[in-house]
C-alpha positions in Angstrom: 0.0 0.0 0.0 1.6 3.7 -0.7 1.9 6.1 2.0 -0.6 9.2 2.2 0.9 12.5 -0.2 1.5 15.6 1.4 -0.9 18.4 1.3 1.3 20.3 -1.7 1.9 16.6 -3.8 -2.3 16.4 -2.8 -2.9 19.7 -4.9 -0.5 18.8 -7.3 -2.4 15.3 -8.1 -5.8 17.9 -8.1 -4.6 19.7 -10.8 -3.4 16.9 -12.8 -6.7 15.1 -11.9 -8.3 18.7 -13.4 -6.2 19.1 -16.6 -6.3 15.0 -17.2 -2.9 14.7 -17.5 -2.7 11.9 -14.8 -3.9 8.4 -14.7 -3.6 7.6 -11.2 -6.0 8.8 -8.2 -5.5 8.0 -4.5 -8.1 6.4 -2.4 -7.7 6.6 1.0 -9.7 3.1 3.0 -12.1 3.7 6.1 -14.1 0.9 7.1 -14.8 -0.9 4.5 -14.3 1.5 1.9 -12.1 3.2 -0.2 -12.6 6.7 -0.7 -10.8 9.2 -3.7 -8.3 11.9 -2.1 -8.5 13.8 -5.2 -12.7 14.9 -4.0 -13.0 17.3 -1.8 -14.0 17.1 1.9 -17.6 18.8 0.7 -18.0 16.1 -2.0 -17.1 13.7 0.7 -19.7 14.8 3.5 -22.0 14.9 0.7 -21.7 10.8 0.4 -21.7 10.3 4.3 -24.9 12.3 5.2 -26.8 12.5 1.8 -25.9 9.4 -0.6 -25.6 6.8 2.7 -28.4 4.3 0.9 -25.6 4.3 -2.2 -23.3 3.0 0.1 -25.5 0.6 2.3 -26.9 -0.8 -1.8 -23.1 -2.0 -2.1 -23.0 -3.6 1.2 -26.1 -3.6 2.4 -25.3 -5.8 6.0 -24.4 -2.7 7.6 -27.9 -1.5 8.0 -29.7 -2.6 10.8 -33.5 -2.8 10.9 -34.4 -0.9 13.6 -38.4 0.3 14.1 -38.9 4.2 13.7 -39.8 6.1 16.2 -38.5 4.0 18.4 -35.8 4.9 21.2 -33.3 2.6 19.5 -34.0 4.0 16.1 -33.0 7.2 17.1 -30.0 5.9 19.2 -28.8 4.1 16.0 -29.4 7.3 13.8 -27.1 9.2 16.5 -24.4 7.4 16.8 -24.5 7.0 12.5 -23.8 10.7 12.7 -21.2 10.7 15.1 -19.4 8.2 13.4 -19.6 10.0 9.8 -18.4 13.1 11.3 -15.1 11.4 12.6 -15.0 10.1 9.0 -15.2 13.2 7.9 -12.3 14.5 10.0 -9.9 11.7 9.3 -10.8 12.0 5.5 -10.0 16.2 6.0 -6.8 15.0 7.7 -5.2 12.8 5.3 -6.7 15.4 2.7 -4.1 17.9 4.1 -1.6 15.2 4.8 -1.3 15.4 8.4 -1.8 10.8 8.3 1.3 9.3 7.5 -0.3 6.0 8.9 -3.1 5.8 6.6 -4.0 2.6 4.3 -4.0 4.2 0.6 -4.0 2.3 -2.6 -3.3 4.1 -6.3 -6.0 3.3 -8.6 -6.2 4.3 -12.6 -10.0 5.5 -12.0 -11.8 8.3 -10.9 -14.8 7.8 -8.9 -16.5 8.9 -5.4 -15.6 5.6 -3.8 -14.5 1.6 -4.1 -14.1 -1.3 -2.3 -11.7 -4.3 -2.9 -13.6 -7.2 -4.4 -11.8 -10.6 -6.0 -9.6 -9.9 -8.1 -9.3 -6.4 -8.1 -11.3 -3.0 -7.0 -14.7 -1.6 -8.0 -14.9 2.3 -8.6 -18.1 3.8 -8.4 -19.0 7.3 -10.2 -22.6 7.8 -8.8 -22.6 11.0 -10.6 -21.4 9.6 -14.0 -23.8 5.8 -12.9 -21.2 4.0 -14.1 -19.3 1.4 -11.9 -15.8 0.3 -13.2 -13.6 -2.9 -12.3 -9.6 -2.2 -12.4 -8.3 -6.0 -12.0 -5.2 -6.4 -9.6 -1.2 -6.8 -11.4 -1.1 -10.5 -11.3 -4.1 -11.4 -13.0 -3.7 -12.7 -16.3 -5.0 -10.8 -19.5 -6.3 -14.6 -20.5 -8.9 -14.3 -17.0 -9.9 -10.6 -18.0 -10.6 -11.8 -21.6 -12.8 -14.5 -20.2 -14.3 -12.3 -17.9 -15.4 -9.8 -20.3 -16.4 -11.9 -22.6 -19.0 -13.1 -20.0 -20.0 -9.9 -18.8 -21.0 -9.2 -22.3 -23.6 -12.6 -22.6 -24.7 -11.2 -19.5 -25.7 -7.7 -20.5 -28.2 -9.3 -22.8 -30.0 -10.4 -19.9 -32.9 -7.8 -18.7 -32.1 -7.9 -15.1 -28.2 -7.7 -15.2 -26.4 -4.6 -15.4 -24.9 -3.4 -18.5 -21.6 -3.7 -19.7 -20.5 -0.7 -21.3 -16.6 -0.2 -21.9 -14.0 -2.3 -21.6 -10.3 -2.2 -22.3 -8.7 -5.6 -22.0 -4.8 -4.1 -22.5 -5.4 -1.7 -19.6 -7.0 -4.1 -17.6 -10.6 -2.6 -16.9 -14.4 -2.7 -17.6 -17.2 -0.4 -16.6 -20.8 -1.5 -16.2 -24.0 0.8 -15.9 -24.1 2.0 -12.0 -28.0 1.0 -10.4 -29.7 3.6 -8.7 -31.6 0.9 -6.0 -33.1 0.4 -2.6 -32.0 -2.9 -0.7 -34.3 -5.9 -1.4 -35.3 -6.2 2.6 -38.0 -8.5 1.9 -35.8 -11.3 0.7 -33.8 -11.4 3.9 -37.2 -11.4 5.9 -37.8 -14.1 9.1 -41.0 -14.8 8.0 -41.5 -17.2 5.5 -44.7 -16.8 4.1 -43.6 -12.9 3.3 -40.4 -14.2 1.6 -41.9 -17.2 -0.7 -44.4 -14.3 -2.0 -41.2 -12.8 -2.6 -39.6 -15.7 -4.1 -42.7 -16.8 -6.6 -42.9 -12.7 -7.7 -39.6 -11.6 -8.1 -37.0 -14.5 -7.5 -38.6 -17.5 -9.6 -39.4 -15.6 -12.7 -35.7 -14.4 -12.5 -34.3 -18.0 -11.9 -36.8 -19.3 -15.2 -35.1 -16.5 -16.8 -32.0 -17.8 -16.8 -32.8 -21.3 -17.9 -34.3 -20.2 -20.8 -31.5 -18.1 -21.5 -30.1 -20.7 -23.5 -30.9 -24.4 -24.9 -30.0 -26.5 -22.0 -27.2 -28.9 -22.2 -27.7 -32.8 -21.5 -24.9 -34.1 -20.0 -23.9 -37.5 -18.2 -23.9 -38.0 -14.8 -20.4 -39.4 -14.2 -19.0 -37.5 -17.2 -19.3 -34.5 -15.4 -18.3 -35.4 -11.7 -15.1 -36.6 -14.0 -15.0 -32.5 -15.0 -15.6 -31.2 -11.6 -12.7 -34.0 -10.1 -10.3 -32.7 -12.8 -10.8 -28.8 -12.1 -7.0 -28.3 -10.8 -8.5 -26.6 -7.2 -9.8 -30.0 -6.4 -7.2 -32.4 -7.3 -5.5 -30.4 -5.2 -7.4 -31.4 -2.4 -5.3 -34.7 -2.9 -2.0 -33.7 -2.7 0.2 -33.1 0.4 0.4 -29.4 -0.3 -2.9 -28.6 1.7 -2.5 -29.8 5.8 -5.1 -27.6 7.1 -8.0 -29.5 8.7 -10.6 -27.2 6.7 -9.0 -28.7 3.5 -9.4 -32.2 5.0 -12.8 -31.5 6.0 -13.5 -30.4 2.3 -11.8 -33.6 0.5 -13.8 -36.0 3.1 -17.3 -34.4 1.9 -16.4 -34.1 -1.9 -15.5 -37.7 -1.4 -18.3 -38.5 0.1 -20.7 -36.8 -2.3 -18.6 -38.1 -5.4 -18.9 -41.8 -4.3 -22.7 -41.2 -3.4 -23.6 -39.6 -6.3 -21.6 -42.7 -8.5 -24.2 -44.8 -7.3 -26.9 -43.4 -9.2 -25.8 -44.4 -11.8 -24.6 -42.2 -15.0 -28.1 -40.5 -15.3 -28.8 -38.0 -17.5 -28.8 -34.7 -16.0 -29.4 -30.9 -17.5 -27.2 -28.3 -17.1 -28.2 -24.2 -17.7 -27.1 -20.9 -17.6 -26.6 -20.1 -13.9 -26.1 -16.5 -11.8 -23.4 -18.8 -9.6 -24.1 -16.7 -6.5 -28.0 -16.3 -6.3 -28.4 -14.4 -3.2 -30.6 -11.6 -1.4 -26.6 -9.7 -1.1 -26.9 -9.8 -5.2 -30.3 -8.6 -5.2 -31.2 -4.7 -5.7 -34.7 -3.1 -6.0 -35.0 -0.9 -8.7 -37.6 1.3 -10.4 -37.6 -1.1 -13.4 -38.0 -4.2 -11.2 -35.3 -6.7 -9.5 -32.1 -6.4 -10.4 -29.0 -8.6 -9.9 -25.6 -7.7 -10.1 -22.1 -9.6 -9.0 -22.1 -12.0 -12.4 -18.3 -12.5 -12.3 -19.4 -16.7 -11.1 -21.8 -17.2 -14.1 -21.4 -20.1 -16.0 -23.5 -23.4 -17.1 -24.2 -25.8 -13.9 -27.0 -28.3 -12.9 -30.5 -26.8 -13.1 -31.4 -26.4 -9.4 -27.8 -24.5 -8.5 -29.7 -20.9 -8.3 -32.6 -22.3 -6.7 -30.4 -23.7 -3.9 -28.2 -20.6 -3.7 -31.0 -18.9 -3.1 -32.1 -20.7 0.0 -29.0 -22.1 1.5 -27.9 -18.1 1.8 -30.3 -17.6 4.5 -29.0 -20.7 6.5 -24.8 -19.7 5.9 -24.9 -15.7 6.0 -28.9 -14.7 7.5 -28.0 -17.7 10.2 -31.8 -18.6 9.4 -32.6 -22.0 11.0 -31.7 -25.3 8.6 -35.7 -26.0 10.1 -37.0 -22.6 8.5 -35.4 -22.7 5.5 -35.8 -27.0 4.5 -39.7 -25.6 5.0 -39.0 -23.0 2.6 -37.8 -25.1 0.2 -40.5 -27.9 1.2 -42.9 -25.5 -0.4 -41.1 -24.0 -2.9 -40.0 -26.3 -4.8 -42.8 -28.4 -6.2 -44.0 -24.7 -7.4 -41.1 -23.9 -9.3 -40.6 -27.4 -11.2 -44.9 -26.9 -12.1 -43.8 -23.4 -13.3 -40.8 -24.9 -15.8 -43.4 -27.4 -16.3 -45.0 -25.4 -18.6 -42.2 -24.5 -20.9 -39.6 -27.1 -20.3 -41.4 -30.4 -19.6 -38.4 -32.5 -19.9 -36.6 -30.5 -17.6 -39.2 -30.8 -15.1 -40.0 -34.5 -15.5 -36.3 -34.9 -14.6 -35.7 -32.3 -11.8 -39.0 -35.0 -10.1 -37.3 -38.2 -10.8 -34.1 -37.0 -9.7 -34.4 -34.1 -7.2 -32.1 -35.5 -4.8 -29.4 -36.0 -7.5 -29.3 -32.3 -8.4 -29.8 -31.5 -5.1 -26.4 -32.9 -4.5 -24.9 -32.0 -7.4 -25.9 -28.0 -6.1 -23.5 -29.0 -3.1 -20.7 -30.5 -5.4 -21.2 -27.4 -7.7 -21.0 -25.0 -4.7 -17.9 -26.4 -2.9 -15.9 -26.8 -6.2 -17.1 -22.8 -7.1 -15.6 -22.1 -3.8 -12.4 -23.6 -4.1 -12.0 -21.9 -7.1 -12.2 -18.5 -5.9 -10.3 -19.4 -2.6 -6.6 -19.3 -4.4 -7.3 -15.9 -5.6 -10.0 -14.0 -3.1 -7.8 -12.0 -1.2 -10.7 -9.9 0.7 -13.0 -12.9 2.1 -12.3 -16.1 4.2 -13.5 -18.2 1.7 -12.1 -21.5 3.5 -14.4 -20.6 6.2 -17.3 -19.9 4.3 -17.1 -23.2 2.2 -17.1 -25.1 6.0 -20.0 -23.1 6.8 -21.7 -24.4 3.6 -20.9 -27.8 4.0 -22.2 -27.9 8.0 -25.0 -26.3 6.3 -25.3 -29.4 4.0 -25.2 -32.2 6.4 -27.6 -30.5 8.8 -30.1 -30.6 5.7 -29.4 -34.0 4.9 -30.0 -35.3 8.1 -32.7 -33.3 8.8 -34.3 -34.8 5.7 -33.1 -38.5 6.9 -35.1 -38.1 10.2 -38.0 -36.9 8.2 -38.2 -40.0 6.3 
């Protein structure tokens, strides 16, 4: 990380910011964010006290539901301001470079704020709407390309952003900014409140998707052959990986692999999927639902959204497996009668084999994982597949006792 510039370097990178003569800004972190010294301190207050819903839209777990009118309501409100005003100072400080101790990072982009996410930064230009992704040194050009190339399938679908510039060679894209509220009702405790939800806004969304493009047919054991070989899971075998978390993941991939082997090399259907299918992706807009976070998209077993959906509520919302194996009691026989309709041979085989893709959804998810574990710098991903899996035997044998 670079050190905080000096109040006369600070004007000096304004002016070059001004006459466009540079290509690097400085953002300066706090909390969880990364803020652009070259804004004033007015443009900054400005985001604290009047844009705060643009910030809670990008990571919405740091609002709390708390009643109005209440006493806590307003304690909650107070201590908000207190906190954005010492913000406010620190930002003014290192403004004037009177920090020396400050965590900075140099980014190519203008914008009023970013955060780190895999791979790389976001920078978001709320007055410009446009949101752009600057990709870290040692990512290749060949994971960009791919990356691009995906985000522009995507834009074609109605409730994904937009992907609007991209320059492979400097190693960015930008996509349309969303102007949203936080969909609230999808992390709701009551369940008849968030299946409504679900059936209005979630399933249509999920049917989207499928029909996206023609579905591929593909061989049971031919593709736990593909997911064994991906070179994040092979390494699961090899001495290199001693941590018990590791262990724990090998001994439930093996598991799964040797239980789903004996169903036989069944024919199962793969679609377009979202790859991370979750109330944290989902953003209310004027124009409807919208889902953003598409870097994980990619063809997988029919049911992998559907699950996402659900499972979220038990790993992040800490939802009871109880709640949520009700949830998906009633929900889905619904959805495989709505695919009904268009897709019937997708629907006759999401009945005959629901527990099949069921399991393949944990397969699919655990593999995903592993993936982005080697290059998520940000996020404990280790941890968060170990909180899947737990998730997964808990359903499992919840669903034995049932039986």
């Amino acid at each position: 990380m670079s050190q905080t510039l000096p109040y006369s370097e600070t004007k000096a990178k304004c002016f070059e910011m001004k006459s466009r003569k540079s290509s690097q800004f400085q953002y300066i972190k706090i909390n969880e964010y990364y803020f652009c010294l070259q804004q004033t301190p007015a443009v900054f207050a400005w985001l604290l006290f009047c844009k705060r819903e643009d910030l809670l839209t990008i990571q919405p777990w740091l609002k709390k539901s708390v009643a109005p009118w209440t006493l806590m309501y307003f304690r909650y409100h107070w201590k908000m301001v207190k906190r954005n005003v010492w913000h406010l100072i620190f930002f003014v400080q290192c403004w004037l470079g009177l920090r020396d101790n400050a965590q900075t990072v140099q980014l190519p982009v203008y914008g009023q704020f970013g955060m780190a996410v895999h791979k790389g930064y976001k920078i978001f230009d709320i007055r410009s709407r446009v949101v752009t992704k600057i990709f870290d040194p040692d990512v290749n050009q060949s994971s960009i390309f791919r990356e691009i190339e995906q985000l522009k399938k995507v834009s074609q679908i109605a409730f994904a952003p937009s992907l609007t510039k991209w320059n492979i060679a400097e190693r960015w894209y930008q996509e349309e900014y969303i102007r949203s509220n936080i969909a609230a009702l999808h992390r709701s405790t009551d369940s008849v409140a968030l299946l409504k939800g679900f059936y209005r806004e979630v399933m249509p969304c999920i049917n989207s998707l499928i029909f996206f493009q023609p579905p591929e047919a593909k061989g049971l054991i031919g593709y736990l052959e593909e997911l064994m070989e991906i070179p994040e899971v092979r390494r699961l075998s090899t001495d290199e990986l001693n941590e018990s978390g590791f262990k724990k993941i090998k001994t439930f991939l093996d598991g799964m692999f040797e239980c789903l082997r004996t169903e036989g090399n069944i024919s199962l259907y793969l679609v377009f999927t979202h790859g991370d299918f979750c109330p944290a992706n989902m953003l209310n807009t004027e124009r409807g639902i919208k889902f953003i976070d598409w870097e994980s998209a990619e063809n997988r077993s029919v049911l992998f959204d559907f699950y996402s959906y659900f499972f979220y509520r038990i790993v992040t919302g800490k939802h009871s497996v109880d709640r949520v194996a009700s949830e998906i009691n009633e929900g889905l026989p619904n959805f495989i009668l709505e695919l009904a309709m268009k897709m019937p041979e997708i629907a006759q085989s999401l009945s005959h084999f629901e527990k099949v893709y069921r399991w393949m959804y944990y397969v699919e998810e655990v593999c995903k994982s592993l993936v982005r574990e080697r290059t998520d710098k940000n996020l404990n991903i280790l941890e968060d597949i170990l909180e899947f899996i737990g998730a997964f035997i808990r359903y499992e044998e919840l669903l034995t006792c049932k039986d």
